[in-house]
C-alpha positions in Angstrom: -20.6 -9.3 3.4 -18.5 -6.3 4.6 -19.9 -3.0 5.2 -19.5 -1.4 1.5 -22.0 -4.5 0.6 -24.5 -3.8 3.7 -24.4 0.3 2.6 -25.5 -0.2 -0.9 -27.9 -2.2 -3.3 -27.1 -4.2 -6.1 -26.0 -2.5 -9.3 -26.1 -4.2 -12.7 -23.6 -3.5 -15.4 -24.9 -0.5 -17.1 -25.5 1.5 -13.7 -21.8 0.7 -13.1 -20.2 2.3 -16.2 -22.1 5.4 -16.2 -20.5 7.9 -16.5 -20.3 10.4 -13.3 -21.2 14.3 -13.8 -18.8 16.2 -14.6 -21.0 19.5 -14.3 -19.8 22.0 -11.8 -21.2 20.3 -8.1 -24.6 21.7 -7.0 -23.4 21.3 -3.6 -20.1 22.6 -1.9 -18.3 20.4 1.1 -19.5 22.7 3.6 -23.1 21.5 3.0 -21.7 17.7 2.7 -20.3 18.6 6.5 -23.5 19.7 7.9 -25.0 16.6 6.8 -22.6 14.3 8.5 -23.7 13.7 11.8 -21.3 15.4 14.8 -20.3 12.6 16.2 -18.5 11.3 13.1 -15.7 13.9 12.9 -14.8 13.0 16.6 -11.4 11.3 16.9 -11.5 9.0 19.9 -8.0 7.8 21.5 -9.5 5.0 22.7 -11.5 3.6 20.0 -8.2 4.2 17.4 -6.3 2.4 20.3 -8.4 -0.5 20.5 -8.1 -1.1 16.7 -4.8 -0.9 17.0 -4.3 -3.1 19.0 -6.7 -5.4 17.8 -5.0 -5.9 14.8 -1.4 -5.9 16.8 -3.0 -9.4 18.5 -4.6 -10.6 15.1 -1.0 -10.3 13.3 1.0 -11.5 16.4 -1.3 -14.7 16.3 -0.1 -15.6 12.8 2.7 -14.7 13.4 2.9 -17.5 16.7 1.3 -20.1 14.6 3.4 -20.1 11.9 6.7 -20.2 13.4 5.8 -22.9 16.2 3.8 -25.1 14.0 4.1 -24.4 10.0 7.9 -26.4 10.7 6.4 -29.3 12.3 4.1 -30.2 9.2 5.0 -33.0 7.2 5.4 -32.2 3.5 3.8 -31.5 1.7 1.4 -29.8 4.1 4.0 -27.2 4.9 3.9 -25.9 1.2 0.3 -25.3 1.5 0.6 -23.7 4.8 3.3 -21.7 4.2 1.3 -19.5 1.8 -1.9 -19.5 3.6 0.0 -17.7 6.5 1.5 -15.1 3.7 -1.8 -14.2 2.7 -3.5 -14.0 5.8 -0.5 -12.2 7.7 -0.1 -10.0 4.5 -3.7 -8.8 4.9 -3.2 -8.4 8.9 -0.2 -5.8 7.6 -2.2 -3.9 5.7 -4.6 -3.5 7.8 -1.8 -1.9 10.5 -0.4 0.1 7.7 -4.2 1.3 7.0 -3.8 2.8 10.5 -0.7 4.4 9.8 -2.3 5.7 6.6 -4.8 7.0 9.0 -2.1 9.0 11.6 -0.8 10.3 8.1 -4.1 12.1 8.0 -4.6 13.2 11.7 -7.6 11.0 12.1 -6.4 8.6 14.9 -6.5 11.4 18.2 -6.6 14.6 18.8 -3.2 14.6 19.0 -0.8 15.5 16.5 2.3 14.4 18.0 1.0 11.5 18.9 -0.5 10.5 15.5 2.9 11.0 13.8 4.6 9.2 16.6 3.0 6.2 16.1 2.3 6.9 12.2 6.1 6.7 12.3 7.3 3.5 14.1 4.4 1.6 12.5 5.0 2.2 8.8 9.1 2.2 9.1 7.9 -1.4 10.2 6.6 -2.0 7.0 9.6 -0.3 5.3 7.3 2.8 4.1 9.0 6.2 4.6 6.1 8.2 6.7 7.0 11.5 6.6 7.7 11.2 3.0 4.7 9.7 2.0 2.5 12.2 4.3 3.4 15.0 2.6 3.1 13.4 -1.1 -0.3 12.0 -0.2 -1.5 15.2 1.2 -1.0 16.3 -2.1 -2.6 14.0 -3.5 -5.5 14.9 -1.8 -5.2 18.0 -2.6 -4.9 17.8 -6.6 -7.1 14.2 -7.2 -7.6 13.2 -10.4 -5.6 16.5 -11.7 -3.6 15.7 -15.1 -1.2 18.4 -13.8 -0.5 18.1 -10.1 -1.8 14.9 -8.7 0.7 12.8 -7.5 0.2 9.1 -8.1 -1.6 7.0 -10.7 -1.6 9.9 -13.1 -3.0 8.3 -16.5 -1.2 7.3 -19.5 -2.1 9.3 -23.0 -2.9 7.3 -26.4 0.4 9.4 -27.4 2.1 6.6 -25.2 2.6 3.8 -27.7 4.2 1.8 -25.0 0.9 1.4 -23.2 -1.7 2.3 -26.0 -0.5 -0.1 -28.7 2.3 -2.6 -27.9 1.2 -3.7 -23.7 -2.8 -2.6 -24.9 -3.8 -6.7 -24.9 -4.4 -9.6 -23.1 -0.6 -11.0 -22.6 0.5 -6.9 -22.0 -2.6 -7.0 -19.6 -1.4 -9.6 -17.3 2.2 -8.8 -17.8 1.8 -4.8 -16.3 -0.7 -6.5 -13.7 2.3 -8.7 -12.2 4.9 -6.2 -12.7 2.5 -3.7 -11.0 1.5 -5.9 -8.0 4.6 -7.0 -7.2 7.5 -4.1 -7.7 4.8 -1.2 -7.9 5.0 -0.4 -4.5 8.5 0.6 -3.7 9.2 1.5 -7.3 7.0 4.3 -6.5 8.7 5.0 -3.3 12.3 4.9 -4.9 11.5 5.9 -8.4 7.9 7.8 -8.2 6.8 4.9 -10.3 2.8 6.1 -11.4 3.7 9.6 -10.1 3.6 13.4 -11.5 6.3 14.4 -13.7 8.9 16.7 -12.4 12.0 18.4 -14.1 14.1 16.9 -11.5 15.1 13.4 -9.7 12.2 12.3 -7.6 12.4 10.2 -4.9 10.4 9.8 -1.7 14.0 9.2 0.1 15.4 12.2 -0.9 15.1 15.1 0.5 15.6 17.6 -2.3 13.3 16.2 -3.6 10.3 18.4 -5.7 7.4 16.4 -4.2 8.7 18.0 -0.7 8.8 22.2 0.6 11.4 23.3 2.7 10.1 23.2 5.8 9.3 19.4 5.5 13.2 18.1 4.4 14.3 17.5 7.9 11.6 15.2 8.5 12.5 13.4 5.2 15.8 12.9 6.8 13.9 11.7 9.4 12.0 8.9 7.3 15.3 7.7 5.9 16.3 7.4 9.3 13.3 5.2 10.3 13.6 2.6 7.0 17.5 2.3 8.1 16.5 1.4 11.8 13.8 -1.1 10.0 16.5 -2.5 7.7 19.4 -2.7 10.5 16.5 -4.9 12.7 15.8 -7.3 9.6 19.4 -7.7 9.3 20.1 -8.6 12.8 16.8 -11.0 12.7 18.2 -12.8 9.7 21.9 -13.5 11.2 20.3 -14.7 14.3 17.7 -17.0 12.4 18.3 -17.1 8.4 17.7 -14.9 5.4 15.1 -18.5 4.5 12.8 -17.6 8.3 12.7 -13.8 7.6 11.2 -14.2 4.5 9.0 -16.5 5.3 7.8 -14.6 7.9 8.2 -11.2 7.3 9.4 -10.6 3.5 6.7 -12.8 1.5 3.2 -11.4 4.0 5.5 -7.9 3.1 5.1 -8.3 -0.7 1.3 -9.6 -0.6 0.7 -6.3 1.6 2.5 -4.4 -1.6 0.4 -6.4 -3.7 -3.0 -5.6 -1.5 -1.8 -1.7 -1.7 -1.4 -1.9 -5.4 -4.5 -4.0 -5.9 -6.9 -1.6 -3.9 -5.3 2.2 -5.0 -5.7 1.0 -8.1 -9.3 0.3 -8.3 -9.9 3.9 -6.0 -8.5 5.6 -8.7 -9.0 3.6 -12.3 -12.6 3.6 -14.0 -14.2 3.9 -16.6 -16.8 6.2 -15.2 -14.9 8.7 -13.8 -12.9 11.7 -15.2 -9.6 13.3 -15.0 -9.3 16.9 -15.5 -6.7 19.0 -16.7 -6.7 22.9 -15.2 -9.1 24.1 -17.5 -11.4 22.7 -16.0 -10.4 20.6 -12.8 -11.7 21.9 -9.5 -10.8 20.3 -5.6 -14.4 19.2 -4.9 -14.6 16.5 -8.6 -11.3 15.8 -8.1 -12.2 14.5 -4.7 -15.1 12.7 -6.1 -13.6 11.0 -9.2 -12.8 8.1 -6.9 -15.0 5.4 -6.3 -16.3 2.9 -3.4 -16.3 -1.0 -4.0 -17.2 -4.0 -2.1 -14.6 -6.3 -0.8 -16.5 -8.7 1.5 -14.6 -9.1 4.6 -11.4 -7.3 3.1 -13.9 -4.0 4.1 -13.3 -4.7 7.5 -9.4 -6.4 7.7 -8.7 -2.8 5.7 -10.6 -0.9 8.2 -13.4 0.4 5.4 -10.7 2.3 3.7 -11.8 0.5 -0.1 -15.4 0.9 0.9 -15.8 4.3 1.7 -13.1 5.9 0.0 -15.0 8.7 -1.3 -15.6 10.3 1.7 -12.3 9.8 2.3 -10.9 12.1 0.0 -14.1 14.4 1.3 -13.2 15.1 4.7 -9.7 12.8 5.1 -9.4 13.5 8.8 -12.6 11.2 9.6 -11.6 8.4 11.5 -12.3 5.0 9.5 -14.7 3.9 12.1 -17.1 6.1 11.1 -16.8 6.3 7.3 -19.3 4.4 6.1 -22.2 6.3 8.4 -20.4 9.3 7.1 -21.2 8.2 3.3 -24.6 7.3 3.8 -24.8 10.7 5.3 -23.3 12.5 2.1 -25.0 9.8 -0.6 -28.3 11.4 -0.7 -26.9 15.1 -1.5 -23.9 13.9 -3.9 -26.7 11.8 -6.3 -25.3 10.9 -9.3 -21.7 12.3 -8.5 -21.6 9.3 -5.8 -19.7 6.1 -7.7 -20.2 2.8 -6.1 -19.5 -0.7 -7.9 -20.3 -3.9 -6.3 -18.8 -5.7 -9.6 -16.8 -8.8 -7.9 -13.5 -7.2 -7.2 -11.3 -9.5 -9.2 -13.6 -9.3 -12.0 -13.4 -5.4 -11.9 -10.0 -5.5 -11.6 -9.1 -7.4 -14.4 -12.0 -5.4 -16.3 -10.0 -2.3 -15.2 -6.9 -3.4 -16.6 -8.1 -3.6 -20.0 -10.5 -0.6 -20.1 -8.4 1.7 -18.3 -4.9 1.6 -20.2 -5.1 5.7 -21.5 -6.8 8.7 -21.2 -8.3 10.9 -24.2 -11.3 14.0 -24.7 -14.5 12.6 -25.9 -14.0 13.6 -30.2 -15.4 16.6 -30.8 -14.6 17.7 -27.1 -11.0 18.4 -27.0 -10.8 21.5 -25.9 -13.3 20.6 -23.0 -10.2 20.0 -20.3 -12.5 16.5 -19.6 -10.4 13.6 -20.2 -11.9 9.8 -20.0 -10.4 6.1 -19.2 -10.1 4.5 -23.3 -8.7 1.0 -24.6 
């Protein structure tokens, strides 16, 4: 069991779909910070470092083991092992990009330039624009859960046909989840795929981009400079091997990562307990806590606790993920009812997600309320 499953009890099924306050807090973040103990909020170099590299090692192992001794299996053994090592090397990349998710925030060191350094060379790796996604993210954080300004997985209305009626069943269901898991990702890089409306061309790659201010274009420039470098190395790794060896090792763990980012934003951010304001009513501190923790066995840990203590999270963002979950049993006692956990089995919840969470509407008789739940 991973640490979401050690921090809470047991749930059953009604205590899950309950619907979370939506009330004006009783409680403001500065008294969530004073219950946090010190320690938490300390960044330590060395600690991040050793992570780091921990998962470095854990990735470069795979990545030793497959290429020396995957080819020497006799078929059909190499058909099986071929995408145990995807899966397993997928989840070792996300668990890196977790960390880079992580510099994005300022909670590796104490050191700015350092955490955007490394937050840099580490998601170019993975072909994600850093810079970019920084900035769009930090607004994220700053609007959760707004109908207006948040930035990604903004909900679909029943005005929608295309999701409320014709895709709202069981073969629509598993269609969107496959187009979702596997093109979601850099869709929403290229295309702002799940993102806020603008007036104008969005595009995490351009720099003109609405999603960015002025003073951040140059490092956009800079982004598009790093996923060049990243895509000039792949093509010199493929003429030197084959386009068949760099997917095998690189491009397939690459699309179950995608699939593993997809798979756990999703569930953060979609359920049917939790509300999404519009700016009648939305304020920073239930935006930030319309999100919700979950277990995911030993996928807590590979992911560095970023899917069990998400909450906190979006609290305080600049808490380093090795103290997260002593940070949210810290805060659980004073947030009460506002605090969402599920410990539903995560593919069960997803798939329960999928069909529950397809548009958002008022309650009838409360549409002028600016409170806006998950329908079917």
């Amino acid at each position: 069991m991973g640490a979401g499953g050690r921090m809470n009890e047991a749930t059953n099924n009604k205590d899950v779909l309950k619907r979370v306050p939506t009330a004006k807090t009783p409680f403001e973040i500065s008294d969530l910070k004073k219950a946090i103990p010190p320690h938490c909020f300390k960044r330590s170099l060395a600690t991040s470092t050793y992570y780091l590299f921990r998962d470095i090692a854990i990735c470069y192992t795979f990545y030793y083991l497959a290429s020396n001794y995957i080819p020497l299996l006799p078929k059909p053994l190499n058909y099986i092992a071929w995408p145990i090592y995807w899966f397993c090397q997928g989840s070792s990349f996300m668990g890196i990009w977790s960390i880079g998710h992580d510099l994005g925030h300022h909670a590796f060191s104490e050191y700015q330039w350092l955490d955007d350094a490394l937050g840099f060379v580490l998601h170019s790796s993975f072909l994600t624009p850093y810079f970019s996604f920084k900035y769009s993210h930090r607004s994220h954080h700053a609007h959760t859960n707004s109908m207006e300004y948040d930035e990604v997985w903004i909900p679909k209305r029943k005005a929608d046909t295309m999701y409320s009626e014709v895709l709202n069943n069981p073969l629509g269901n598993l269609f969107m989840t496959v187009v979702r898991l596997l093109l979601s990702f850099p869709m929403y890089f290229t295309f702002n795929i799940h993102g806020r409306k603008y007036d104008s061309f969005v595009s995490h790659f351009y720099p003109q981009s609405p999603l960015f201010n002025d003073s951040e274009r140059k490092q956009i420039w800079l982004s598009d400079a790093g996923m060049l470098v990243a895509f000039y190395a792949l093509y010199k790794i493929a003429a030197a091997t084959s386009a068949t060896w760099l997917f095998c090792i690189y491009g397939a763990p690459l699309l179950v990562m995608n699939a593993h980012f997809i798979f756990f934003t999703f569930l953060h951010h979609s359920h049917p307990s939790l509300a999404h304001y519009d700016s009648r009513e939305w304020d920073w501190i239930r935006g930030a806590l319309s999100t919700v923790d979950r277990d995911y066995g030993i996928f807590n840990t590979i992911f560095h606790d970023v899917t069990c203590a998400h909450v906190v999270h979006h609290l305080i963002s600049t808490i380093p993920h090795y103290h997260t979950v002593e940070a949210t049993k810290a805060i659980k006692p004073i947030l009460g009812d506002y605090y969402k956990y599920d410990d539903t089995p995560i593919l069960k919840a997803f798939w329960r997600e999928t069909k529950e969470c397809i548009f958002v509407e008022p309650d009838e008789g409360a549409e002028d309320s600016g409170v806006y739940w998950f329908r079917r």
